[in-house]
N, C-alpha and C positions, 0 to 999 in steps of 0.2 A: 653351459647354462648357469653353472654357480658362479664361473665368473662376470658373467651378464650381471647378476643380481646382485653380488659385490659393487660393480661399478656402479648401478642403477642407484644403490644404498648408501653411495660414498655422494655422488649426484645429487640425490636427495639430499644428505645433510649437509651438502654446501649450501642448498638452497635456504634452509633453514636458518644457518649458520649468519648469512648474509640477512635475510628480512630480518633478523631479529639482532640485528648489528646497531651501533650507533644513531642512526638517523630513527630509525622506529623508535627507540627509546627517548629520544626529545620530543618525538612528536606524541606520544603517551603522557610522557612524566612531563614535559615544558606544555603541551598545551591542555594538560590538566591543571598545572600550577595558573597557567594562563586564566583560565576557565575559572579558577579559586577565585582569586584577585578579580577580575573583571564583575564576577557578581557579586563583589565587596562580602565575597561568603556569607551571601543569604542564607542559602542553604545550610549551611552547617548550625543555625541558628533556630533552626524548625525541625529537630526531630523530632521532640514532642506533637506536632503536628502531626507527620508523617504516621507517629505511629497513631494519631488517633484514627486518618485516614483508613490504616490497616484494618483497625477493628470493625471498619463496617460506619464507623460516626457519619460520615457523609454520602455513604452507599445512596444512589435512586436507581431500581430499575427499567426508569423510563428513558437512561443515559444511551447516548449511540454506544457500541462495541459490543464483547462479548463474555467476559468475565470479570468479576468481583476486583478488586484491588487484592485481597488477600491473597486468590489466586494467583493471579499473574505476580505477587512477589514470589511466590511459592514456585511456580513454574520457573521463571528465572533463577532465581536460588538453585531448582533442583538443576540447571544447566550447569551450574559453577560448586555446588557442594559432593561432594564424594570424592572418587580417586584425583581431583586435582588438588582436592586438602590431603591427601593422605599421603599417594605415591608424586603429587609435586612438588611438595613439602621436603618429602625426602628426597627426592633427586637435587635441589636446589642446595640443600643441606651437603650430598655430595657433592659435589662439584665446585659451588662457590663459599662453600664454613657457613659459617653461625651467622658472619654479618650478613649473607645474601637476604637472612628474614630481616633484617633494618630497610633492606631498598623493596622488597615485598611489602612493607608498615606503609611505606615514600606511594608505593603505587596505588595503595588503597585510599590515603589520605587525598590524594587529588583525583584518585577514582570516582570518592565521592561526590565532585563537583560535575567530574566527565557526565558520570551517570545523568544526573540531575538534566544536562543539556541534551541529554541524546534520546532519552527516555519521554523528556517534557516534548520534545520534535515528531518523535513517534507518533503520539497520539494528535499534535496541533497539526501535522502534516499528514495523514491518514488518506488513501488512495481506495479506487477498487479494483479487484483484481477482474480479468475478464468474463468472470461470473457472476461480476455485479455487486462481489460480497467486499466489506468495509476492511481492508488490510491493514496493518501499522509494519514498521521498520525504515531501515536507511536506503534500504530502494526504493519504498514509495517517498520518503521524505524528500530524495535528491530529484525524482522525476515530478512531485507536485509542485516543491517549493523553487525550486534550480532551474526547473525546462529542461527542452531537448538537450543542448548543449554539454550539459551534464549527464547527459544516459549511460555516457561510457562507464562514467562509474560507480552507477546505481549497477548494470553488467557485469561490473567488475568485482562490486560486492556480492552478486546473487551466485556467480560464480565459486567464486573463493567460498563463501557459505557452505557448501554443495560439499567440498572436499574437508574444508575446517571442523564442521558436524561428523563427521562419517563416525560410526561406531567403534572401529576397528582398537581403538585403543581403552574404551572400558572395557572392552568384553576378554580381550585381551588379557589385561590388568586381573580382572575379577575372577576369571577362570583359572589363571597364576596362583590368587591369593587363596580361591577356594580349596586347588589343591594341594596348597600349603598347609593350608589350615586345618583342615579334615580329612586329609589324604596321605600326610606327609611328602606330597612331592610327588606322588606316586600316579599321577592320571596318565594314562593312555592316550593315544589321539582317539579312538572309542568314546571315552569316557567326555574326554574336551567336547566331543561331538555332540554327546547326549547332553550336557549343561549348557552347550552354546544355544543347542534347540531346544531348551525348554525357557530359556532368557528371551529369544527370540520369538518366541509364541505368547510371553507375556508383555511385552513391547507391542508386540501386534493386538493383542486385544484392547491395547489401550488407543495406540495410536492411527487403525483404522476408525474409532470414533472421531471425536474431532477437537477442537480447542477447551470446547465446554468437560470433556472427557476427562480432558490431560490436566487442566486445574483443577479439576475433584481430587483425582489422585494423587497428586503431587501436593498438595495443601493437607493430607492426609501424611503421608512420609515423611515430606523432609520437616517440620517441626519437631515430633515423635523423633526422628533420628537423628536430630541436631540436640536434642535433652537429651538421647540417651547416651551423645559420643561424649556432652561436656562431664557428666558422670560418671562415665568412666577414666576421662584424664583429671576431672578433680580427685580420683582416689588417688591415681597413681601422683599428682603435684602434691596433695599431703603427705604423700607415703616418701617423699623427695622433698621435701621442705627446704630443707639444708642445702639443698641444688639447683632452686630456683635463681635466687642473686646473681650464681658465679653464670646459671644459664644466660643470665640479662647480659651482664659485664661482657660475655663474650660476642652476644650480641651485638654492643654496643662498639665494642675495641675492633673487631672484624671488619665492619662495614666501612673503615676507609683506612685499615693498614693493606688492603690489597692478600689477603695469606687467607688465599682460595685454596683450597684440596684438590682443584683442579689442575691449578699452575702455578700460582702466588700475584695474579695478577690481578687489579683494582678493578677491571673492565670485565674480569671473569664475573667477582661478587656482585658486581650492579647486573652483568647481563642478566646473571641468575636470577636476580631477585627482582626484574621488573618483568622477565619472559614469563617466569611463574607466578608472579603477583598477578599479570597480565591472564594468563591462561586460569587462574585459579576466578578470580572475580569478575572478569569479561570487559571491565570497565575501558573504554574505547574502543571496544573489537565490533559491537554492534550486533550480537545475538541478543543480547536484553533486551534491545530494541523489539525485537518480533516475539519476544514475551508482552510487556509491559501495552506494547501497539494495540492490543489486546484490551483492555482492559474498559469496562465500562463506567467511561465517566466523561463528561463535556470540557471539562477540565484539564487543558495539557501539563497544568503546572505541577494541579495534584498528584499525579503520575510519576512526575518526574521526582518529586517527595519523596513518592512511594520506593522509586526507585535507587535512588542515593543508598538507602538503608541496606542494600546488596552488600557494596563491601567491606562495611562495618561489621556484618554478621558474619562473610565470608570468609574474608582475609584478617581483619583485625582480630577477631576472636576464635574462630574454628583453626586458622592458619597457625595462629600463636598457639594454641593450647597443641595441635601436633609438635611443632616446633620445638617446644618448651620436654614433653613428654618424651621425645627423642635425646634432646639433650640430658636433660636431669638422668636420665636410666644410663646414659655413658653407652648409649648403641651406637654413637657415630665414631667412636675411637676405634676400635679395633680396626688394623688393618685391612684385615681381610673380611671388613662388614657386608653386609646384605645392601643390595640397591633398591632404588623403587620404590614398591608397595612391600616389600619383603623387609627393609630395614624397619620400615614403619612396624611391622607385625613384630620385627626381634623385641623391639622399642617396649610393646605391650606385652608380650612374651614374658620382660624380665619385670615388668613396673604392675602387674599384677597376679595374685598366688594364683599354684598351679598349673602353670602355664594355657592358664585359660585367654591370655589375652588376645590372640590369632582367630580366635573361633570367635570372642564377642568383637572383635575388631569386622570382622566377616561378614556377620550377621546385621553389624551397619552399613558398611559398604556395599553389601548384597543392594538394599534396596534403594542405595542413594545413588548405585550404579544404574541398575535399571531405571531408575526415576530421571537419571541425566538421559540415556537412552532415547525415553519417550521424548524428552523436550528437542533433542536433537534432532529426531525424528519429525517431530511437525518444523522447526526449522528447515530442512531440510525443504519438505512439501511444500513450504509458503516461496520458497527462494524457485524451487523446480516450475510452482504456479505461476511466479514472475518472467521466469524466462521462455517459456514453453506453454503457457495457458494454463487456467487454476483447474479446468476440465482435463487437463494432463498429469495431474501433480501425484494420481496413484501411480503412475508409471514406478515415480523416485519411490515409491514408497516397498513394492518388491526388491528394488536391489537394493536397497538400506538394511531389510529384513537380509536378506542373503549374503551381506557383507557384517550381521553380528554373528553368525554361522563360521564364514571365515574364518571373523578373529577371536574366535576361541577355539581355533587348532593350529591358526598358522603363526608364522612370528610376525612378531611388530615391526622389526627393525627396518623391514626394506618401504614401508608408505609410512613411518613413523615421521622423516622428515615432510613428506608430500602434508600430513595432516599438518600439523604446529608451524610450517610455513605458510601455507594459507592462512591459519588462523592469525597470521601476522597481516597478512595481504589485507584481509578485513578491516581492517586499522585503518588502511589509507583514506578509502573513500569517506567510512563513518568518522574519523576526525576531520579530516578536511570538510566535508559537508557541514559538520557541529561547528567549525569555526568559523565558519563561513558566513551561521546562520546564526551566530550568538546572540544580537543583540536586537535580534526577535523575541528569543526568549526572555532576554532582560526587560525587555517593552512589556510581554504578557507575564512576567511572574511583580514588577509591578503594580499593576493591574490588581493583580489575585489578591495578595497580602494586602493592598488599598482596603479591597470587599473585605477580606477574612478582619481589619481593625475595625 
């Protein structure tokens, strides 16, 4: 049996290894530079816009969908903020050095155009699901706007989705970090049982409500807990001043001498930092999409505004400020350092008195974890609704509960590859659909900015 599970886990992270090889990474990072250039970066040109969108300025709710623009940034957000800023952060940091955050900076920056296109299609491509109810994402985009032809892989996305969301890896993470933090190490599988079940019970209070539900609370948390992570790494960057600079330079010298921690090779730093960039702000993976799809407004453009702003907040700044925190505090030197979510906590550990930094690191993560959860979670249900009927979709919704239960007793290791390989898979169909369908959106954002002068 153990060796079964070895092999199974070696299998898996070949899997892995391969989707997130060379050709995903041009087709992320080249057909978002693509995606930049081709809308002669409009977008980058309207954040101000965007954020007025946020506040509500152009809110009617007489708009088809189902939540606020606020929310649905909020809901997306909460899909990409938490342990992929913290513990991918830090893994990225092992494996590929300092420069992997310079190709992380590369995958936000044309993130934000990705977004823009995949986000704006969501809402201008909008389906319904077999209960008659108004859906967004890159399944309904490819089977509204594509045709049949293309169903394989709207299937292919709704599939991959299915395994890419699974919980197994916050609860994982968060149960690791809790009992680091306030336990010293010390839980029981007892103890993982009773935290995984009380994580999983408030996932389920959320996530048996419905869309309307999950952008209440998630517009609630992750703002609140995105002030409260940047205050605690601006304590700890003043308290490091002197170590900001040499943080950048390393940054900067890393990122194409190739002197990985992993191996010393060029292709390690970039994989690093586009797999993580990638997994940290979603941009061309296509779960934004089933946020944003959401969102109440006639307007596809608007949306897509809305949406760009992901990984400006995600990657450029929450991703930098752990990055930075890690470095200045000298947690990544020791040999024999902490990996994960546990480097990150030495990180705060030593950059604030007391060693209080594990428990207020905790206490953010606690609810950015669960707030990813939830969002995963209706992910999850809209993709099961696509494949299987939307009168089916509580089915997915028992073993998603019963697989955050799992993964806060069991190890990650052996469906660690199964998860983060799909979430690669996802990639295929929502870039290739987005590019496919680019200069539709160039036609309708046009259009927009015409009316908005």
């Amino acid at each position: 049996m153990d060796q079964l599970a070895t092999n199974l886990e070696t299998a898996l992270k070949a899997f892995e290894a391969f989707m997130w090889g060379p050709a995903l990474i041009v087709l992320l990072v080249g057909g978002g530079l693509f995606l930049a250039i081709y809308s002669r970066f409009r977008p980058y040109l309207h954040f101000k816009h965007a954020v007025d969108i946020v506040r509500g300025k152009f809110d009617d709710s007489d708009d088809a969908g189902d939540i606020p623009h606020f929310q649905a940034l909020s809901t997306a957000l909460s899909g990409t903020l938490g342990l992929g800023n913290v513990a991918g952060v830090a893994a990225a940091l092992s494996a590929g050095g300092p420069g992997a955050i310079f190709w992380m900076w590369v995958t936000a920056m044309v993130g934000i155009a990705t977004k823009f296109y995949t986000c704006t299609l969501a809402v201008m491509y909008r389906g319904r699901d077999s209960k008659g109810h108004l859906q967004g994402g890159p399944m309904y985009v490819i089977r509204e706007a594509l045709g049949p032809h293309w169903r394989p892989l709207a299937v292919l996305f709704a599939v991959a989705a299915l395994f890419g969301t699974l919980p197994v890896f916050q609860a994982n993470q968060l149960v690791q970090l809790i009992g680091e933090s306030a336990f010293d190490g010390g839980l029981t599988t007892m103890h993982k049982g009773i935290i995984g079940s009380i994580i999983m019970l408030m996932v389920a209070i959320v996530v048996l409500g419905d869309i309307r539900r999950v952008g209440q609370v998630t517009a609630r948390f992750v703002p609140a807990m995105v002030v409260f992570y940047f205050g605690l790494c601006a304590y700890i960057l003043l308290s490091h001043a002197d170590q900001i600079l040499p943080a950048f330079e390393a940054i900067f010298a890393n990122a194409f001498s190739g002197q990985s921690i992993a191996g010393g090779a060029l292709g390690t730093v970039i994989m690093q930092g586009v797999s993580r960039g990638a997994f940290s702000n979603e941009a061309g993976i296509g779960t934004e999409a089933l946020a944003h799809g959401a969102a109440k407004t006639d307007e596809p453009v608007r949306e897509g505004l809305v949406a760009m702003m992901g990984p400006a907040i995600d990657t450029l700044l929450v991703c930098t400020c752990t990055a930075l925190v890690i470095l200045v505090t000298g947690a990544l030197e020791p040999v024999d350092r902490a990996v994960g979510v546990s480097l990150t906590a030495a990180a705060f550990d030593t950059g604030l008195p007391g060693g209080s930094g594990s428990v207020l690191l905790l206490f953010m993560v606690f609810f950015l974890s669960v707030s990813t959860m939830i969002s995963f979670g209706y992910y999850g249900c809209k993709c099961f609704g696509f494949l299987a009927g939307a009168e089916r979709q509580h089915w997915w919704m028992w073993f998603y509960f019963a697989l955050i239960f799992v993964g806060s007793i069991a190890s990650f290791k052996t469906v660690s590859g199964l998860v983060f390989g799909m979430y690669a898979v996802m990639a295929i169909p929502t870039m290739a659909s987005t590019l496919r369908l680019a200069p539709r959106v160039n036609a309708a954002s046009r259009t927009y900015f015409k009316k908005l002068r």
